[in-house]
C-alpha positions in Angstrom: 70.6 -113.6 24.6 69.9 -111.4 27.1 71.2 -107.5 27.1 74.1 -106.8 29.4 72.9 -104.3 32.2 74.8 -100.9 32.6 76.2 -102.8 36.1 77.9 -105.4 34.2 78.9 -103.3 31.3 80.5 -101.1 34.1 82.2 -104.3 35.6 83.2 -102.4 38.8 81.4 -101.0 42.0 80.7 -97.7 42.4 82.7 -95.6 45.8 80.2 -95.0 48.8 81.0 -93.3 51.6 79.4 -91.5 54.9 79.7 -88.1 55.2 79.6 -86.1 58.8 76.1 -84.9 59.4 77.3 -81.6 60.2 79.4 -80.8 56.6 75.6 -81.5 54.9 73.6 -79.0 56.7 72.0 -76.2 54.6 71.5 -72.5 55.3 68.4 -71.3 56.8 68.3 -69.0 53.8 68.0 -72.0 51.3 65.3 -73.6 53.2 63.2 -70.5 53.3 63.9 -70.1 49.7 62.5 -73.7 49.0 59.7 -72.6 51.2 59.1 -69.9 48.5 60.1 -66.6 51.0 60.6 -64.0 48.2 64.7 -63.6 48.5 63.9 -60.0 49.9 62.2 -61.1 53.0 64.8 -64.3 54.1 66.8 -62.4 56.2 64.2 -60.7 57.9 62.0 -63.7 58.8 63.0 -64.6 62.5 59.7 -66.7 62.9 61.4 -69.7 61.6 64.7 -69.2 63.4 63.4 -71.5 66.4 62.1 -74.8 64.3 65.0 -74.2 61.5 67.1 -74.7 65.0 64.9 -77.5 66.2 64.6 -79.4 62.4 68.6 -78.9 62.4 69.0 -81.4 65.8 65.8 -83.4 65.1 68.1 -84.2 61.5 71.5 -84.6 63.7 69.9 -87.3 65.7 67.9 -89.0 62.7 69.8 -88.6 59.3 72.0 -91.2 57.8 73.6 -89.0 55.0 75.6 -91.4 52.5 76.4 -91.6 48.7 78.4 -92.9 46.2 80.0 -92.3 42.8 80.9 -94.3 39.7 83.0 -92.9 37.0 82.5 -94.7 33.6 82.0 -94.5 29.4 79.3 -91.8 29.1 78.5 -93.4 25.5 78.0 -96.5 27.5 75.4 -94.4 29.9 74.0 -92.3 27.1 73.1 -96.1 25.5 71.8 -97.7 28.6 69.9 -94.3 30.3 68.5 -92.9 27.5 66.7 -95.6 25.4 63.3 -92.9 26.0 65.6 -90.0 26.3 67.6 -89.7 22.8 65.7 -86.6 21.4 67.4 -84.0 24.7 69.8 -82.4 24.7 71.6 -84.3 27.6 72.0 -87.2 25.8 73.6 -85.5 22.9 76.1 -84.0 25.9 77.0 -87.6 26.7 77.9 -88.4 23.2 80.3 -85.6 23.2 81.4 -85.7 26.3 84.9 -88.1 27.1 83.9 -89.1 30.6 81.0 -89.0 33.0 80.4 -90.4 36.2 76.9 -91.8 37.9 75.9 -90.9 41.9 73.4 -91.9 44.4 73.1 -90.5 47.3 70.2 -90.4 50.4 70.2 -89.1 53.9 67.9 -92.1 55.0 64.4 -92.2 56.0 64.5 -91.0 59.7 64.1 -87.3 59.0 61.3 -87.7 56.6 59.8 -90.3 58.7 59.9 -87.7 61.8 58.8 -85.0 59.5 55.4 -86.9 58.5 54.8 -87.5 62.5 55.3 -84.1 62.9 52.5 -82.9 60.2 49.9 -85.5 61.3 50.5 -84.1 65.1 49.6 -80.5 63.6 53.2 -79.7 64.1 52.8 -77.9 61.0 55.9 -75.3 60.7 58.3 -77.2 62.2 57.4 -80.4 60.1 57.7 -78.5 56.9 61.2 -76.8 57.9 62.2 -80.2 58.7 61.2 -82.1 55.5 62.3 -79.1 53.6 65.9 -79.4 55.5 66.2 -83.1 54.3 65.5 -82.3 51.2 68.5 -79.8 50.4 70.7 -81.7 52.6 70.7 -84.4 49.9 71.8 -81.7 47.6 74.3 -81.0 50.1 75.3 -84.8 49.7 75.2 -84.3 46.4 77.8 -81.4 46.3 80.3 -83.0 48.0 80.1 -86.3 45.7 80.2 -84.0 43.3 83.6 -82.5 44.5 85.2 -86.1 45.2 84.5 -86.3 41.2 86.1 -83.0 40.3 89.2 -83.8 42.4 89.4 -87.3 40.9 88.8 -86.8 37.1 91.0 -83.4 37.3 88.0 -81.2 35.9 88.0 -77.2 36.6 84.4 -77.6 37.1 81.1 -80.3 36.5 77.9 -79.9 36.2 75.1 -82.6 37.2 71.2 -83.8 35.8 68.5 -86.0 37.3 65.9 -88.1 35.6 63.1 -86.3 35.7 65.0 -83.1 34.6 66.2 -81.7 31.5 64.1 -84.5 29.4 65.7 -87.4 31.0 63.1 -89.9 31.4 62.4 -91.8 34.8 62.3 -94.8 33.1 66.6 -94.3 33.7 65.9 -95.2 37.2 66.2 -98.9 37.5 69.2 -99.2 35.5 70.9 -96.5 36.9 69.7 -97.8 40.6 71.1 -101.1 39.8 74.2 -100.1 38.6 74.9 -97.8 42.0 73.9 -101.1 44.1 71.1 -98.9 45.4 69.8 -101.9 46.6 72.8 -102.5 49.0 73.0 -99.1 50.1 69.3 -99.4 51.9 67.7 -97.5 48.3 64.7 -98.5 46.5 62.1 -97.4 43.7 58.1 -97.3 44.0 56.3 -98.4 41.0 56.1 -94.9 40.0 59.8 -95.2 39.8 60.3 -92.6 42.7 63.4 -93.4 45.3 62.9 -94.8 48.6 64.0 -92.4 51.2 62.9 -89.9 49.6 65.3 -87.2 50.6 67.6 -89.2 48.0 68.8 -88.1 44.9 70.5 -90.1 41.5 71.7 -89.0 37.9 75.3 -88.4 36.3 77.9 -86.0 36.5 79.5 -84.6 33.4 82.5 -82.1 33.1 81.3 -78.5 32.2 81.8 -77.2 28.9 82.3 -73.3 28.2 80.3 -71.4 26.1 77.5 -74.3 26.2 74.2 -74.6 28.6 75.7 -75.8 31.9 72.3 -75.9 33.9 69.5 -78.5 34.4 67.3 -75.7 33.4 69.1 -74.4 30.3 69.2 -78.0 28.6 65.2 -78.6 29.6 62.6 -78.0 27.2 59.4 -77.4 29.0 58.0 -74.0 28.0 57.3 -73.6 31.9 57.8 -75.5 35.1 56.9 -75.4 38.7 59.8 -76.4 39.8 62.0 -73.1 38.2 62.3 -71.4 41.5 64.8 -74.2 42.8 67.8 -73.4 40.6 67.8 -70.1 41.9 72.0 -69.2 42.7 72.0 -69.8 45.9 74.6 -66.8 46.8 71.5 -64.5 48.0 72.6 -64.4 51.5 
């Protein structure tokens, strides 16, 4: 007999919802941060000020910014999400944990459609801020699904992780996808197992724990990463 998937183990659809395109816009300070602008020279930089103003209405006119949330058994998602996953430590947080909830969210494909027009026209600055934009506006997306999860499971605070990050294998994705009804919500996966838009963004929510690693970061065991800069707190400015 064939396994159950995680969607009908779950037995319920997960809550999407649009949110305004002006709640998910991110400081220019963030996006010059992503850029890699040492935190020293943000403010100072007014060279960007004109295409972080231009990428902000090129992304009003062309972003779709939607996501959903689905609170379940994290023993249930630790079991389905983690078959190539069980020796990090985010797994053994599921285990412990008494309730978790899955998200997907995207801001479409317009702005990182425009963005690649842009680059291939040798719009180079302006392409970059834009694409760069998209990309922490889906954390922006992310925050507030985040918040709708707080609010609904009573938490003080939550902390989320991505596959990809923190040992969690990409080979999550298609479970998790199908169990979010990416599919329905206009969200797909390459071979490589990478989302399509690609300013989207998917993984589970658990509640924060005191005096325990609460950060992507913390709970990841790579010796060194690329990708370190972008957990910076992003209270510089």
């Amino acid at each position: 007999m064939k396994k159950p998937t995680l969607m009908q183990n779950i037995g319920k659809k997960p809550k999407w919802q649009r949110f305004a395109l002006d709640t998910v816009i991110p400081q220019k300070s963030s996006i010059l941060r992503l850029m890699g602008v040492p935190a020293d020279k943000r403010k100072a930089i007014e060279s960007v000020d004109e295409p972080f103003a231009k990428a902000v209405e090129i992304f009003m006119e062309k972003a779709n910014p939607r996501g959903g949330h689905c609170i379940c058994d994290p023993k249930l998602v630790a079991s389905a999400l983690f078959a190539h996953s069980q020796q990090s430590k985010l797994y053994e947080r599921l285990l412990a944990a008494d309730v978790c909830a899955l998200f997907l969210v995207t801001v479409g494909d317009g702005p990182e459609n425009e963005a690649v027009r842009l680059l291939n026209a040798g719009e180079y600055l302006l392409g970059t801020v834009l694409d760069t934009l998209a990309s922490e506006a889906a954390e922006c997306v992310v925050d507030k699904v985040q918040a709708d999860v707080v609010r609904a499971l009573e938490l003080e605070k939550a902390v989320r992780f991505s596959p990809g990050y923190g040992g969690w294998s990409l080979q999550a994705q298609p479970e998790l996808l199908g169990a979010m009804y990416a599919e329905e919500n206009g969200i797909g996966l390459t071979e490589a197992l990478m989302m399509l838009p690609k300013k989207s963004v998917s993984g589970v929510i658990v509640p924060q724990r005191a005096g325990v690693s609460n950060t992507p970061c913390d709970m990841c065991e790579l010796k060194s990463c690329p990708q370190e800069s972008c957990w910076e707190k992003k209270t510089e400015d």
